[in-house]
N, C-alpha and C positions, 0 to 999 in steps of 0.2 A: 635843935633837931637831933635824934636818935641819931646816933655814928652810922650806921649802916644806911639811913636815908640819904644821911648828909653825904657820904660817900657815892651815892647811886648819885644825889644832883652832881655832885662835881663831875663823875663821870660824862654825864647826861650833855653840862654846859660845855665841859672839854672836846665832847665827841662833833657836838654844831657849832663850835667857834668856828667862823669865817664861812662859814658857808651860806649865801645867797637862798632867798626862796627858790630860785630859778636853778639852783647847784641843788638842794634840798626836795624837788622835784623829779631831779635825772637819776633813771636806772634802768636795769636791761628789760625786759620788755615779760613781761607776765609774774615780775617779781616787783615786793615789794619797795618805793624807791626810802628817802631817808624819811622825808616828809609824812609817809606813810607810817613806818614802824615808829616815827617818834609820837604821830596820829592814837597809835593802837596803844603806847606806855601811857601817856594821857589818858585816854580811856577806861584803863586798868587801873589808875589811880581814883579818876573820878567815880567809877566802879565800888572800889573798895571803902572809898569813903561815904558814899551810899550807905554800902553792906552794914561800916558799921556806927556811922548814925542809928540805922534800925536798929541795931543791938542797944543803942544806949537807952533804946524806950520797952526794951523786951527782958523778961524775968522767968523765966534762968536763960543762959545765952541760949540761940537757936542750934547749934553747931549738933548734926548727927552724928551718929557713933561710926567709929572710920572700918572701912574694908578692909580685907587684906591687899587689895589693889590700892586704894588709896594709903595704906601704909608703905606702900613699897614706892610709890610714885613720890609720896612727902620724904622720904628717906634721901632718896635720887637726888630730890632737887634740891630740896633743904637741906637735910644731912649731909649730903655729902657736896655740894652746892654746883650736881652737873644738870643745864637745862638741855636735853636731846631737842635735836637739829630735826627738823621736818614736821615738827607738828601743828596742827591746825588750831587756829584760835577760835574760841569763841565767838559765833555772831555778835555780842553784845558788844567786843574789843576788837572789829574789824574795822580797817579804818571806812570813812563814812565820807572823807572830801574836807575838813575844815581846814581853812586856812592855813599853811604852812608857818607864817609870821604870827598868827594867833596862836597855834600852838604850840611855838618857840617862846612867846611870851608870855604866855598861861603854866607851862607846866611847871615850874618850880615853885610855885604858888598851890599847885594841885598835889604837889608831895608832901608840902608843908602843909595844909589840910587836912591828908590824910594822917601824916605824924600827929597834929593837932588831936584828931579825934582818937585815933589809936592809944596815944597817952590818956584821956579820959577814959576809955574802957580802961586800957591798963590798970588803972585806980580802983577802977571801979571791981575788975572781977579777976585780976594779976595777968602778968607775964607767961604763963603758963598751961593756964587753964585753955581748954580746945573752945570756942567760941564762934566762929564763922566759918564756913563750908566755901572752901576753893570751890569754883563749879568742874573742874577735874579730879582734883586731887583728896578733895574732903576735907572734913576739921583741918583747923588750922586752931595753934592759940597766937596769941598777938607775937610774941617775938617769930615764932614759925613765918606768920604773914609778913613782919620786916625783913626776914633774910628771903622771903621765896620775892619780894617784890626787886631786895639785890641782886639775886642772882639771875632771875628775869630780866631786867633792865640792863646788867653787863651782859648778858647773850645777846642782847638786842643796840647795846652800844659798840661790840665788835662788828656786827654789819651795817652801823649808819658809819663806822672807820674805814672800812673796808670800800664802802660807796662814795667815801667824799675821796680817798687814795683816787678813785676810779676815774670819778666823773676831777681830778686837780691831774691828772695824769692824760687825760684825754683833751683837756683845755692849753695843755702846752705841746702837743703834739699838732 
C-alpha cells in the first residue's frame, strides 16, 4: 500500500482499537458520534474508488480545469495539509446508518481498493497528471487525492480520539 494510505489505515485502526459498537455509537447529541465519521471515511473511500474505476474506462481523464477557488482550496488542504473545522460534507458522504461492526470491518479493505485502483491509473496516466474532480475542491491528480484522503481522514481520526477519550472518561466516572 502507498505510505500515506497505509499511514491513514494505521491511524484509522489505532483510533477504534478497543472501542465497542455500543462506545462507537456514543456522542453529544446533534454531532456526529465515532460510528458515524468512521461511516462517512468509508464512504469517501468507496466513492473515490467509484470515481476512479470510471476513469480507467475514460480517454483522456475527465478532470475539469481548476478554479481559482478550487486552487486555493487544493492548496489549503493538500498543500499545506490543513482540513478547516466546520464544513459540510457532501450528501453522497453523509453517513446513511450501516452497521458500525460492518464498517469497522470493511474499511481497511476499502482503502486498499482504492490504493489498488489508484496505482492502475497511476500507470496508466502518472502521478501527476489532474485526473478526477474533488466535488469541492476540483482536479485532483492521483498523488494530490492520496495526501487529500490523509489529511482528511487524520482530521476525522482526531475527533473519533477525542470521542472515545469522552465516551472512556464517562464510563468510569
Amino acid at each position: 500500500m502507498e505510505r500515506r494510505l497505509e499511514r491513514l489505515r494505521q491511524e484509522i485502526e489505532s483510533a477504534v482499537a478497543g472501542l465497542s459498537a455500543e462506545q462507537l455509537g456514543a456522542g453529544p447529541p446533534g454531532k456526529w458520534c465515532a460510528a458515524e465519521i468512521l461511516e462517512h471515511l468509508y464512504l469517501t473511500y468507496t466513492g473515490t474508488t467509484k470515481g476512479f474505476e470510471r476513469l480507467l474506462q475514460a480517454e483522456p481523464p475527465p478532470a475539469n480545469r481548476p478554479t481559482w477557488q478550487n486552487r486555493f482550496g487544493a492548496f489549503v488542504v493538500v498543500g499545506i495539509g490543513y482540513f478547516p473545522k466546520g464544513r459540510k460534507s457532501p450528501p453522497v458522504a453523509q453517513p446513511r446508518g450501516l452497521p458500525a461492526d460492518q464498517v469497522r470491518s470493511e474499511i481497511v479493505a476499502k482503502i486498499r481498493e482504492m490504493d489498488q485502483v489508484m496505482t492502475r491509473c497511476e500507470s496508466r496516466f502518472g502521478p501527476r497528471r489532474k485526473v478526477l474532480d474533488h466535488p469541492l475542491l476540483g482536479p485532483f491528480s492521483i498523488a494530490q487525492w492520496r495526501k487529500f484522503h490523509l489529511v482528511h481522514g487524520l482530521h476525522h481520526v482526531k475527533q473519533i480520539r477525542l470521542l472515545k477519550a469522552s465516551v472512556i472518561q464517562q464510563q468510569r466516572s
